[in-house]
N, C-alpha and C positions, 0 to 999 in steps of 0.2 A: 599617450605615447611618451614616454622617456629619451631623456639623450635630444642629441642637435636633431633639432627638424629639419626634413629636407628643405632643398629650393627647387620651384617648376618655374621651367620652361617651355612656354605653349610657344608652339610652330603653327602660327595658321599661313596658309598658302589661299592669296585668293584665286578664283576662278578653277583651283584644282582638280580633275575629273577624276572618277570616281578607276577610270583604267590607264591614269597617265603617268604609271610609272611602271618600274618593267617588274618588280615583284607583285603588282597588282595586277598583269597581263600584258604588259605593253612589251610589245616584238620590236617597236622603234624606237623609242624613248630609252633615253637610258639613266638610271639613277641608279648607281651601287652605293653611295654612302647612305642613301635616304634608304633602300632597301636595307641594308644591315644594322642601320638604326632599328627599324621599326620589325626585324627581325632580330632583335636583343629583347625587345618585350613582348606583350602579347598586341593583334592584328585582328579589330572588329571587321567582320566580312559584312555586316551590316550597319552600318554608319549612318546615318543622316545629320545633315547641315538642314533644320527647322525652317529654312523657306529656299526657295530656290534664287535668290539674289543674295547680295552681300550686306546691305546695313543692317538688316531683321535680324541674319546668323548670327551676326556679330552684338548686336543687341543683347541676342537668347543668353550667347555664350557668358556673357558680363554679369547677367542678372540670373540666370536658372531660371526663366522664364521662356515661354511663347511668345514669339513675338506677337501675336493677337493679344496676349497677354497685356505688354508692354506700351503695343500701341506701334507700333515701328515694322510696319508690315510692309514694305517698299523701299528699294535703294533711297537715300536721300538725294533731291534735288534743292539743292538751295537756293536756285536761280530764280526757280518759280514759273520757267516754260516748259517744263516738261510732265507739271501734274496739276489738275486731274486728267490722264489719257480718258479720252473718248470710242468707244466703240457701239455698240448696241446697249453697252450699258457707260453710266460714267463710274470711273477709279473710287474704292472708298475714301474718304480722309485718313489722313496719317498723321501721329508725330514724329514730325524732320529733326530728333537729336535724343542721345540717351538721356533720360529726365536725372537730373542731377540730384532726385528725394529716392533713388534705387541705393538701396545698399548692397553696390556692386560687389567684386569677387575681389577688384583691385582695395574697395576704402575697406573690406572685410579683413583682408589680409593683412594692411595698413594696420588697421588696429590691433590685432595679434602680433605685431612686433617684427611683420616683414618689409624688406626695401624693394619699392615697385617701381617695375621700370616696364613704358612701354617703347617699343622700337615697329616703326613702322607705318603702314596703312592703319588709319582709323575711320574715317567716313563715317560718324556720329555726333553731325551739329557741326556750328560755327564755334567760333572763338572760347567763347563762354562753355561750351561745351567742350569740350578739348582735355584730352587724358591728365595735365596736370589739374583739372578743375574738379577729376571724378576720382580722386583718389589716388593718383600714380605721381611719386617722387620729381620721374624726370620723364621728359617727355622727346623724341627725338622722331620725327617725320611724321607726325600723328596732326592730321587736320582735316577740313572738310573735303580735302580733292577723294575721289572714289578711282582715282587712277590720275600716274604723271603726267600730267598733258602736255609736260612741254618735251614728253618721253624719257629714256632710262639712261640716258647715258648726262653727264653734268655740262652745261649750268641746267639743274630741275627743274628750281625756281618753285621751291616747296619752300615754304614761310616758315615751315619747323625746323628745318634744317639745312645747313648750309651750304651755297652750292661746293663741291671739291672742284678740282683741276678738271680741267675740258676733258671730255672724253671719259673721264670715271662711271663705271657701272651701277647703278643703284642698288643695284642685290648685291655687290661686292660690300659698296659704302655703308650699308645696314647689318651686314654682320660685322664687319671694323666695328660698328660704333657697339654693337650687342656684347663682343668679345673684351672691349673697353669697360665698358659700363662691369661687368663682372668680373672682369682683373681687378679694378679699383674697388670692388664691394665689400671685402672684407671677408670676413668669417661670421656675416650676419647672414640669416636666411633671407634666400629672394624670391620676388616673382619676377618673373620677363615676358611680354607677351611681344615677344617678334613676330608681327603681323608686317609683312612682305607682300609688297605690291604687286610681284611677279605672280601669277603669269595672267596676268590681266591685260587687255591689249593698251595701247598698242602693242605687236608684236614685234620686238629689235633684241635683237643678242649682238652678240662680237661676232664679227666675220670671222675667225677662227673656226667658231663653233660652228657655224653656218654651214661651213666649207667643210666641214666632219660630217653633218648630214646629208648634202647633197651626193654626197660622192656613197653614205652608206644607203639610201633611197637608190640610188643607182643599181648598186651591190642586189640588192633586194629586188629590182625591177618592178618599183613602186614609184620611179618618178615618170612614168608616161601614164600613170593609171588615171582615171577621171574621178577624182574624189571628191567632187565639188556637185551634187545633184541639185537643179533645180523643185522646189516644191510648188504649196499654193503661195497667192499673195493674202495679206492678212491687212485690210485696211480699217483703219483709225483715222480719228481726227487730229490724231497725231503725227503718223506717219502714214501720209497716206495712199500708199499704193505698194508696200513694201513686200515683197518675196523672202519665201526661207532659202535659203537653203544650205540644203545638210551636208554634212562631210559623213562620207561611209566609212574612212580608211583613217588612219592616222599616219601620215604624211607629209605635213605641213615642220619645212628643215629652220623654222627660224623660232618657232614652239620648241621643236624639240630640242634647238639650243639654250632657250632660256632652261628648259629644265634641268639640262645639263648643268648648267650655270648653278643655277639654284642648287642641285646639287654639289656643287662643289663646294658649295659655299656652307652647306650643311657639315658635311665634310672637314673643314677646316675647323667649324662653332664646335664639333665632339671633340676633335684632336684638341683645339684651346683647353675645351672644358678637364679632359682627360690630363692635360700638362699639367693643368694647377690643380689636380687634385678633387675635382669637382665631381666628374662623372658619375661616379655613384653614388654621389649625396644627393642627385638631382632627378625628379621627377620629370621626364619628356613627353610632352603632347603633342604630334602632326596631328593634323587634320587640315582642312578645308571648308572657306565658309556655303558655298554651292558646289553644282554639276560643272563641268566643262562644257566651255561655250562650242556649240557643236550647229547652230542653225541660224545665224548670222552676224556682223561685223566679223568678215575673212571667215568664219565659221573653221577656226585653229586646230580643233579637235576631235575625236570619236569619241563617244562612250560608249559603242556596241560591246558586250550586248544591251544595257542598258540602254531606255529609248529617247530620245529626246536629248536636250542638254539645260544649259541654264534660264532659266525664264520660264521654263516647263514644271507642269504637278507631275510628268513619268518621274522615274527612277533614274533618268540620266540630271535632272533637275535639280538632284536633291540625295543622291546614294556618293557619299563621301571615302576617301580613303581615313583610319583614323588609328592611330596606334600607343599605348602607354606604354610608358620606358621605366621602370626604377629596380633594378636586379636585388634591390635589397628584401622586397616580395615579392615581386614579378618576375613568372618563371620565362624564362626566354624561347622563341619560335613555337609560341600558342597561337591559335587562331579562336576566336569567339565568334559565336553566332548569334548570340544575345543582340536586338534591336535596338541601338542606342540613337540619342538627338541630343544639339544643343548644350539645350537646357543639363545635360547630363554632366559634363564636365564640372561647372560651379562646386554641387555635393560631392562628388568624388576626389577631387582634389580640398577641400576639407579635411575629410575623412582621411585618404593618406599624410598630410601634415597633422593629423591629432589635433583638428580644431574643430569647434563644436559647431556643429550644424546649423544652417541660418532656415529651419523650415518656413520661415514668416517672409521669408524673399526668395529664397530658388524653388518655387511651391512647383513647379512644373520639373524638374527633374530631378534624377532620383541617382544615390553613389552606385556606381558601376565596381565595386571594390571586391563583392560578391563574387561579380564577374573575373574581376584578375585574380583570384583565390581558387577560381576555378569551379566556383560552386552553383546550383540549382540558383536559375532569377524565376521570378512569377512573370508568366505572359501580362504584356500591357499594353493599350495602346498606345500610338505614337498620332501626333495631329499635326496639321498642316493646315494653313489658311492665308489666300495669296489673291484677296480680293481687286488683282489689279492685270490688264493687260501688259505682259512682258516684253522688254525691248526686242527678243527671240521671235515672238510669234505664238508662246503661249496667251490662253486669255482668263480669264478670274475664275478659282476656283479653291475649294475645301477638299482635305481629305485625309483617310485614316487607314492604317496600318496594324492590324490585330492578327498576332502569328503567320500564316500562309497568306494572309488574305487582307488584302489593299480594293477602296471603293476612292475611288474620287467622283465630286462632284460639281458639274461645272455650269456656271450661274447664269450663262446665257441664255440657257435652255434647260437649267435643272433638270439635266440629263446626268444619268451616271452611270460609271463605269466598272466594272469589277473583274480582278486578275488576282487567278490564284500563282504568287511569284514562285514559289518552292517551285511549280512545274513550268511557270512562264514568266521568265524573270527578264524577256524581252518586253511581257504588257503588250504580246500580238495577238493573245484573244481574247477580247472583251465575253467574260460570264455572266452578265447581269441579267440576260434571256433566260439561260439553264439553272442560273440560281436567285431567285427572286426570293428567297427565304432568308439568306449570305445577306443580298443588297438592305432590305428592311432591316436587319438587326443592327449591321452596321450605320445606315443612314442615319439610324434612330440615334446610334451613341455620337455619332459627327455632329447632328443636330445638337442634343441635351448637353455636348462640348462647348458648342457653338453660343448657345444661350449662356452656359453658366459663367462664360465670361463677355456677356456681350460684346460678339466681336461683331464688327463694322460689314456691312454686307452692300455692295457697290447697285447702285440702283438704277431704273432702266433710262434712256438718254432719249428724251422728247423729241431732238432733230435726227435721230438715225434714221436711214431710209436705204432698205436691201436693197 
């Protein structure tokens, strides 16, 4: 490629459901700057975040790897009580931080002569581990919390970053600091990965926004409806008596402020970028590192029709929204159907800056660029492997995705399951009875996946007792 190379800006949104914006289906939510963003370029209808929690996606995204691959197949706990979970089987082992020997996407770009910045959520390791250590310039709210505990509004009391004035919002404070960092950056190309802690719980917006949804839930005659269903209890030796339960409705007016919020705030980052001249020099990625948490802690949102939410192997687990922006080849309001993960981002963003391909590190995925050209991709499959009981209510399990047809496999019971999505993309009727020919081919290529990167398989627990 000739001439100035662009700069990307990845948007990941954690905990983001795959219907929780209102161009993606949402009737309550409202996001019009994020919708006309990501209707400026083209809109994967089929997206996937590589595991159904946050440290693994975020892992995948860094390196173009599985996170089986990588080793980082479970949210990080760095505490040390919360893993190995216990059930009928015990949790595989994991590695708790991005291995600093990855030649990630940030020390790749580094070396080709870009200025990286990460802004944000990173939940990948302790200290030593930590985005100025893996490659990234500057570093600003990137550390081991997997969410603000001391919540969103300041003092934070995030070690990367410093608290502002009482009452300041953190999705406000994080695009200031993103909108900063690339006013001052010159006329050099960047990367930005604003990984934004929103909308991860806790759930707090501004009473403003609050007070806009209860009154539009009103409107709607969605604030008396019973969204909150009881399900089973899923007990561990973890948590040990814990119930799901699911939200049918989207509903919940303090979610749907944060989105709004986030929205705005999106909103504001295109208008910045658009003043000084940037917008069309620059590559946009949203996406989302999981499903929407939809079956416990408040259980915030719906992903119907997708089933399940975060912590789950369904399609509400793991079916992300995901959209590329750059109008200098991307044609705007396309929709792709192409199967993308992960891993897929690393190569394609290469490939649109004109830099040469790291096959020897993002071996797992593959440039989507085909895709934004508009052209024929080869069917392939997608993998998953999630050897651990989920905070939600899911429990350990593999699985694979090849054109219409998805098998997961779940380790308690090496039982499995098979839904063809083109016609049931709720995963309300298990096929594995009527097609026992489907299940064997695919089980077989999950396996010989399985093996060829020896991934960690959670083994069974000598005190369990039904």
């Amino acid at each position: 490629m000739s001439g100035k190379r662009p700069n990307v800006l990845m948007i990941l949104i954690d905990d983001m459901g795959w219907k929780d914006l209102s161009c993606c289906g949402s009737s309550f939510y409202e996001s019009p700057n994020i919708d006309k963003l990501m209707r400026r370029g083209m809109m994967f209808d089929n997206a996937y975040a590589s595991c159904p929690v946050c440290s693994p996606s975020r892992a995948s995204i860094l390196t173009g790897k599985y996170p089986a691959t990588v080793g980082v197949t479970d949210w990080i706990d760095n505490s040390g009580e919360c893993h190995p979970v216990k059930g009928r089987l015990i949790d595989a082992p994991y590695i708790k931080h991005l291995p600093l020997e990855e030649y990630n996407l940030a020390r790749c770009m580094h070396d080709h002569g870009y200025r990286t910045y990460h802004v944000g959520k990173w939940h990948l390791g302790t200290s030593e581990y930590y985005p100025d250590r893996q490659g990234f310039d500057v570093n600003i709210g990137g550390c081991h919390l997997g969410h603000p505990h001391h919540g969103y509004f300041s003092p934070y009391h995030i070690e990367t970053l410093e608290d502002g004035p009482e009452g300041e919002y953190l999705t406000d404070r994080l695009t200031d600091e993103a909108i900063r960092l690339i006013a001052a950056n010159g006329d050099e190309p960047f990367l930005m990965d604003l990984w934004h802690y929103t909308v991860h719980t806790p759930t707090m917006a501004k009473e403003e926004d609050i007070m806009h949804f209860r009154r539009k839930a009103e409107r709607m005659g969605i604030d008396k409806v019973e969204a909150l269903v009881p399900g089973e209890h899923f007990p561990t030796m973890h948590k040990k008596d814990q119930r799901v339960t699911r939200r049918i409705i989207q509903s919940d007016v303090v979610y749907a402020a944060m989105i709004l919020n986030l929205d705005q705030n999106i909103g504001r980052l295109m208008a910045a970028l658009e003043e000084m001249g940037k917008l069309d020099d620059t590559i946009i990625i949203l996406t989302s590192d999981n499903g929407g948490l939809s079956t416990a802690e408040s259980s915030p949102t719906c992903n119907f029709p997708a089933r399940e939410g975060k912590g789950w192997m369904y399609e509400g687990g793991t079916r992300v929204p995901l959209s590329i922006t750059w109008p200098k080849m991307v044609e705007s309001g396309i929709h792709s159907q192409v199967p993308t993960s992960s891993p897929d981002l690393y190569p394609t963003i290469l490939e649109l800056c004109g830099l040469p391909a790291q096959p020897q590190q993002h071996i797992d995925g593959i440039s989507l660029v085909p895709a934004l050209r508009c052209q024929e991709m080869a069917p392939r499959p997608l993998f998953w492997h999630y050897p651990h009981y989920g905070n939600q209510g899911g429990t350990p399990g593999s699985s694979v995705r090849l054109g219409r047809w998805k098998l997961i496999e779940f380790f308690e019971d090496m039982r499995c399951e098979l839904y063809d999505l083109d016609e049931d993309p709720s995963e309300a009727f298990d096929l594995s009875s009527v097609q026992p020919e489907k299940v064997d081919e695919l089980r077989r290529l999950l396996h010989d996946w399985r093996d060829s990167i020896e991934a960690r398989i959670p083994q069974p627990n000598p005190d369990w007792k039904d």
